[in-house]
N, C-alpha and C positions, 0 to 999 in steps of 0.2 A: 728257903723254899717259900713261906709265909709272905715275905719282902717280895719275892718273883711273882709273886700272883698277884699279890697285889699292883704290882707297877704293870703286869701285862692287862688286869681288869679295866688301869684309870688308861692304858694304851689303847686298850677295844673299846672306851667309851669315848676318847676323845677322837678317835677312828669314824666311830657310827657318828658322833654328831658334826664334823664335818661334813661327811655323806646326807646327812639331814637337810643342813644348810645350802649343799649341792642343790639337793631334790626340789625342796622350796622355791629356790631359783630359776629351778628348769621350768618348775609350773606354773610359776606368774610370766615369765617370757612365754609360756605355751598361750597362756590366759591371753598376754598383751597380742598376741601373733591373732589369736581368736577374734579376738575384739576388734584387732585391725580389717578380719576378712571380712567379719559380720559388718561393719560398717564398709567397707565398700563394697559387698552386694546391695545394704539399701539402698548407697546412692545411685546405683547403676538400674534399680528396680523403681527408684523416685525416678530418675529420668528416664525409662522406658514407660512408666505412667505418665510422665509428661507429655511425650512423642506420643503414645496411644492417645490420650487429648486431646491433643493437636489433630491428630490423622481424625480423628471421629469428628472432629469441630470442624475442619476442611470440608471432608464426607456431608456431611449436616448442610452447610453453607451452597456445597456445589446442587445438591439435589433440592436444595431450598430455591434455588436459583433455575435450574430446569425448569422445575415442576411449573413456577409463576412462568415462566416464558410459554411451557406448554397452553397454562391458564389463559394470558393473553391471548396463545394464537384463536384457541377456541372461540374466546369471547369475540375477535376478531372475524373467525370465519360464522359466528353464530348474525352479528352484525351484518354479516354480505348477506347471509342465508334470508336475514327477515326483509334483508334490502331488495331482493329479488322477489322475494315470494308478495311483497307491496304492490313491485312493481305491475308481478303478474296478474296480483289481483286486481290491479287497475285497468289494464291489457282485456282482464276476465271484462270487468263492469263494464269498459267502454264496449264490447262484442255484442253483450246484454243486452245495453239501449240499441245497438245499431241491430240486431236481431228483432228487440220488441219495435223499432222504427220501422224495420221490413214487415214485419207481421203484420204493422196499422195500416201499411202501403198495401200490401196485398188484399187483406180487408177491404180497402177500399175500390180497387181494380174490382174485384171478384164482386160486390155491390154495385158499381157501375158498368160490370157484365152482366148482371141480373136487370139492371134497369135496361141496358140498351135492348136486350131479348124480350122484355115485356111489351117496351115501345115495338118494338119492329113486330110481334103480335096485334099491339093496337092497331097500326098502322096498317097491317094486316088486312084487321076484322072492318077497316075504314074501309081503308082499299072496296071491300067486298059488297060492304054496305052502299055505297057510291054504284060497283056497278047493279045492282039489286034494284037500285032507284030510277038509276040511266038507263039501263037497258030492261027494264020488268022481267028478272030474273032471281031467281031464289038463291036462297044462302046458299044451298046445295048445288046446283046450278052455275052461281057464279065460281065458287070454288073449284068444280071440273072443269070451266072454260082457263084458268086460273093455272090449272096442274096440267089440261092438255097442253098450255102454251109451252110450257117449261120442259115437258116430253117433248115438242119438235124441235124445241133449242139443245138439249140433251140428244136428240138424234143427229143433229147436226156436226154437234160435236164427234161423235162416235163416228162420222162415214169421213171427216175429216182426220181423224185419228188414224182411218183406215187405208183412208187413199196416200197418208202419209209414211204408212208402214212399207203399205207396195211399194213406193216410188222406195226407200230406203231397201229393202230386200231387191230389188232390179239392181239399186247401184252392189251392193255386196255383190251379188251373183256376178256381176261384170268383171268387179276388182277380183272375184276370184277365178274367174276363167280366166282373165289376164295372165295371173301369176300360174295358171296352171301351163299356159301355153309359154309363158315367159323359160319355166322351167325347164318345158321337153323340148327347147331350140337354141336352149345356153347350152356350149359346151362346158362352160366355166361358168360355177356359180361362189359365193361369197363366204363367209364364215357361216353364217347360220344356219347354209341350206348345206354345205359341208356334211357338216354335223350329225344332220337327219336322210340327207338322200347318198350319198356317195363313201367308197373306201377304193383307198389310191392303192395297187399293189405294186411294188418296187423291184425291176428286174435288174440284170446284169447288165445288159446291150440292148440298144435296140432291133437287131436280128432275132432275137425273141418274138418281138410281136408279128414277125412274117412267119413262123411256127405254128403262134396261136391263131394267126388266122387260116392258114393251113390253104390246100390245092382248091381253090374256087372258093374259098371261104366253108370248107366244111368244118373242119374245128370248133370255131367262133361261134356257128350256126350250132353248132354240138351244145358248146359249152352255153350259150341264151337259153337253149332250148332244155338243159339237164338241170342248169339251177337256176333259171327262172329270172333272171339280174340282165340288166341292159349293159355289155361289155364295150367299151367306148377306149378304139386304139387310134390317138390322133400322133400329132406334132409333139406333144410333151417327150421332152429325153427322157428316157426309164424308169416310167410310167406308164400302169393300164388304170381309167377308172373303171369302176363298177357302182351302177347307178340303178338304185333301186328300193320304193317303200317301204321293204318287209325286212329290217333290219335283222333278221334271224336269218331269212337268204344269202343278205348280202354278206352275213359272216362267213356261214358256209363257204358261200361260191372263193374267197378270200382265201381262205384257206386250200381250196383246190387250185385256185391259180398258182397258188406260192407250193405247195407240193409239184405243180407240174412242171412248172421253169426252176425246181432246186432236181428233180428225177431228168427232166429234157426229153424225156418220151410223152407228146403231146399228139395224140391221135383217137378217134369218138370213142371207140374201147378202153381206151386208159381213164379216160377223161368220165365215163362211166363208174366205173372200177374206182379210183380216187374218190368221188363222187359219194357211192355209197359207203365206200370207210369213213369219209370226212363225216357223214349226218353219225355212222355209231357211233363215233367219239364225241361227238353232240350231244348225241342225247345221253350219254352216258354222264358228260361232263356236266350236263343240267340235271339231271341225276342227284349228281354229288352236289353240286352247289345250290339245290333247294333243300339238302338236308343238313348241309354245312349251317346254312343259315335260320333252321329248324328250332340245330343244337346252339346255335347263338341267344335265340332267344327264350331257350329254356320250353319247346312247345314238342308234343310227343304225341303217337297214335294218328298221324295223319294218311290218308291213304297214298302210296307211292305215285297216283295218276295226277294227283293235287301238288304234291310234291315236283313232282318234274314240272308242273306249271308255274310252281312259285319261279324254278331258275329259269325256265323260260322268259319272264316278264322282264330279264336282263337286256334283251333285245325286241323290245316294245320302248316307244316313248309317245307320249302328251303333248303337244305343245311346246315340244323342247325339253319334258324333263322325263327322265328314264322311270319308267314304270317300276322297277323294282327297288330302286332308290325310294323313292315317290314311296312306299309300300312301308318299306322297313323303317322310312319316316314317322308314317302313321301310327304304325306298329308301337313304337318306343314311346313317343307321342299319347296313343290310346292308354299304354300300361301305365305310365305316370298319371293321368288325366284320371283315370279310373282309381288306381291307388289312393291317392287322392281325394276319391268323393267315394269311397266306399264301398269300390267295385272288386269284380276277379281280375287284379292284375293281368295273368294267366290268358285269361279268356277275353280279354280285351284286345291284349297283343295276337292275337289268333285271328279274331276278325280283325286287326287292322293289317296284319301278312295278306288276309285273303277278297280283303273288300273291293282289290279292282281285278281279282282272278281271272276272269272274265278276257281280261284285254289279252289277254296270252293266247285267248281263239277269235278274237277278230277280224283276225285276215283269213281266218279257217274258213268261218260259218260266220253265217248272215245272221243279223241281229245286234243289237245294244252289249256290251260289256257289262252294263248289270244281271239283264234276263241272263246269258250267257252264263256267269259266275254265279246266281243264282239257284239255276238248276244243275249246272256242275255238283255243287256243294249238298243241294237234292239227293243227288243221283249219290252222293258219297256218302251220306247220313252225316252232313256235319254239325253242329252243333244250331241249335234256333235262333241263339245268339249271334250268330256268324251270319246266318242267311237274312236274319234283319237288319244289322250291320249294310249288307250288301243290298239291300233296297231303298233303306233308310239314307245312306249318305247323299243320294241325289234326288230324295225328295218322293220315292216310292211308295213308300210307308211311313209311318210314323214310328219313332224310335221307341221300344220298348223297352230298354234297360238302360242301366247306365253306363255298361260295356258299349250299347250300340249310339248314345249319344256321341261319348267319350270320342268313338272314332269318325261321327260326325262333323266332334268337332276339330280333331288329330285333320281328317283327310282339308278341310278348309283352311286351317292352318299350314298347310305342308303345300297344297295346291296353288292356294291365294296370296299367298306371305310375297313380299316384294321381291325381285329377280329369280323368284320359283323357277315363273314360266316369261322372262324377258320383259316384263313391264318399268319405267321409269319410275322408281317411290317417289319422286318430288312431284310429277303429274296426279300421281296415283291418293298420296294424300292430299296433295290442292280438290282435284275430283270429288272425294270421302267428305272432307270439311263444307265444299259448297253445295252436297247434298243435304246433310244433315243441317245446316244453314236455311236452306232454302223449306225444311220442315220446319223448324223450331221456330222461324218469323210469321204461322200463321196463326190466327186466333185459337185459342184456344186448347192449344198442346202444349202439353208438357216436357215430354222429352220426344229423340228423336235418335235412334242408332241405326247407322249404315254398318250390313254386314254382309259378309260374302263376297269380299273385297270389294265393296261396291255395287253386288250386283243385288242389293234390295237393299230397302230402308223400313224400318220400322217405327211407326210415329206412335206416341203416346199419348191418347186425348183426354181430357177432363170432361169424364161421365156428366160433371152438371153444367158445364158449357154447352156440350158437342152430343147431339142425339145423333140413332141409327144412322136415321137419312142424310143427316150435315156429317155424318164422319166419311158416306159413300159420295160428297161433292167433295169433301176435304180432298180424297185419295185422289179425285180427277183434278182436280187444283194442282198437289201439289205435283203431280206426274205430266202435268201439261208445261209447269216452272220449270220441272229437272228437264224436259226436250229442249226447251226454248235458249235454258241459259250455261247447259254444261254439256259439254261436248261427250260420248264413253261409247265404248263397242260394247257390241251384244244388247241387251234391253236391264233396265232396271223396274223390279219387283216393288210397288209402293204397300205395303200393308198398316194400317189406320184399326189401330186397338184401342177399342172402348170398355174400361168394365166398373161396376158400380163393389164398391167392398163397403160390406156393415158389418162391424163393431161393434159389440156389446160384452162386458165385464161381468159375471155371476159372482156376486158376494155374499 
């Protein structure tokens, strides 16, 4: 038993230390497996530091490399920038001397315009003295013999101006009886009198027009006599004209033609009857279309009686341009014009709707289309703004706002502007240029603006050149040059403004 234990003790210890020698083994191969991992993560972690290097040294290089290009470009456009600003300041300097070169020029003009005005006094007080001595007459004396003479040469002028106006008003008044008789013995006229005197109505057959002019001509005599239009049934194939001033008639009567040949009962009764349907729908439809265009322009509280006259001025025209047109022009015109410099939009476009109102009763009632629209606008309680407006734009008043300038200066622009009213611009500015031309070349003035398309100029004189008296020979000068050497209809308006401005600074 003794023997058994002992031989199973030296069994279980040469047992365990095998197992030892096992264990050992397992844990240096564990160690070596260890040491294998750890050293290839450093080297995987050395070259991922490496590539991090690189990419950040790349990175570094490329932005290093921008940036100086950026640098360059700047320093480049910095170079243009001082290249240009050299060049302008040279640009600048040379302007400089040629400004202070004009300034010594003028200097000196306006010094040899003071000389030549003191001589021509000398020469004058010579002149006077001479006759003082030659004829035994006083300073006082000769100077009224001196001023009479230059009064009968000044009258001279004047009955010449006068006789020359007549003879030009005889020629107008011919040229327009001409065309007045030209027109009421055409049966055919051209596009332009189209326009304003005639509307063609278009029938089926010509068996029609032996209808309208009915047994002896009663119809025809019916329909002259009910709407007012001269009814003209010739040779044209199916066709009537209607020929007639009052554009608002001749709508009318147009429309009763063309209801009576679409109905075919054409007899004085019908023709009556249509007649006065055709003006309710008239005035109904002017009605609507001057508060159509009311609410266009954003304008409210006007009386209904103003109102039917605004659409009424649909069938009125100027000169060739439709009055209501013409109006709503101004209108839009005055609102901006006014907006603009400070005004009641609003109130601007109001009187410019209502500044030619007037025209819508001129075939009515005798009198001007301003007085007319004037006292309308009275009678209405329209605004004061409105009714100065309506005086103001042809020169009645003076304007007192800046609503009524605005549409002073709207209705000139809209009236005067080139093909308004059929004028040639190419004549039209040749004209304009050799006015203002024929001011600006005489002593003494300064500027020179044609306005009104022409139909006045206004010169600007130099207070120490040009006194009172020499600005009131200037106007006759240069209005005697504009007769002589530029051809225009109607008359041009010379105005010669003098005025003296002093300056002084408080410090």
């Amino acid at each position: 038993m003794v023997v058994g234990v002992v031989v199973g003790y030296l069994v279980a210890k040469k047992i365990n230390d095998a197992n030892y020698t096992i264990f050992i083994e397992q844990a240096k191969a564990k160690a070596k497996a260890i040491e294998f991992e750890a050293e290839s993560v450093l080297k995987d972690a050395k070259v991922k530091v490496s590539e991090a290097e690189f990419e950040a040294k790349k990175r570094y290089e490329e932005k290093g490399t921008r940036l100086q290009k950026e640098y360059n470009q700047k320093l480049d456009e910095i170079a243009k920038k001082e290249q240009i600003l050299a060049n302008e300041q040279g640009i600048l300097q040379e302007k400089k001397e040629e400004l202070q070169r004009s300034q010594s020029e003028a200097k000196t003009l306006y010094q040899e315009a003071i000389n030549l005005k003191s001589t021509y006094h000398e020469k004058l007080d010579e002149a006077l003295k001479i006759m003082e001595r030659s004829a035994g007459l006083t300073r006082d004396e000769a100077r009224e013999v001196v001023l009479k003479k230059v009064e009968e040469n000044s009258r001279e002028q004047i009955a010449h101006i006068v006789r020359k106006y007549e003879e030009e008003t005889k020629k107008e008044i011919k040229k327009k009886v001409n065309y007045i008789l030209a027109q009421a013995t055409s049966r055919f006229a051209g596009e332009f009198a189209a326009e304003r005197l005639i509307n063609v109505v278009n029938i089926k057959n010509d068996e029609l027009k032996g209808r309208i002019i009915g047994k002896e001509g009663r119809n025809i005599k019916t329909l002259e006599m009910v709407l007012g239009v001269d009814v003209i049934i010739d040779d044209t194939p199916n066709a009537i004209v209607l020929s007639s001033f009052n554009l608002y008639r001749r709508a009318i009567a147009t429309r009763v033609i063309e209801l009576l040949v679409e109905d075919g009962r054409i007899q004085p009764a019908r023709i009556e009857e249509i007649h006065q349907k055709v003006c309710d729908e008239f005035e109904q439809n002017i009605q609507e279309e001057g508060e159509n265009i009311l609410m266009d322009l954003g304008i409210s509280n006007m009386h209904p009686e103003i109102v039917k006259l605004i659409g009424k001025l649909r069938f009125r025209a100027s000169y060739g341009q439709n009055a209501l047109a013409h109006s709503l022009e101004v209108a839009h015109l005055a609102g901006i014009i006014a907006a603009e410099t400070g005004g009641d939009e609003k109130l601007a476009k109001r009187a410019g709707i209502l500044h030619d109102i007037g025209k819508a009763l001129t075939q009515e009632y005798e009198g001007s289309h301003v007085d007319l629209g004037g006292e309308i606008c009275k009678r209405y309680k329209e605004h004061p703004v409105v009714i100065n407006a309506i005086y103001a734009h042809h020169g009645h008043e003076e304007a007192t706002s800046v609503e009524s300038a605005a549409v002073c200066a709207a209705d000139a622009l809209s009236a005067a502007r080139p093909g308004a009213r059929r004028e040639v611009l190419e004549s039209f500015l040749k004209r304009v240029e050799e006015i203002e031309k024929i001011a600006t070349e005489k002593e003494g003035i300064k500027q020179a603006y044609a306005i009104n398309a022409g139909r006045e100029i206004r010169v600007i004189a130099n207070a120490k050149l040009v006194n009172d008296d020499e600005a009131v020979l200037l106007a006759k000068e240069i209005a005697n040059e504009i007769k002589e050497k530029v051809q225009f209809p109607g008359e041009i308006k010379v105005n010669v403004i003098r005025e003296i401005r002093a300056i002084e600074i408080a410090k």
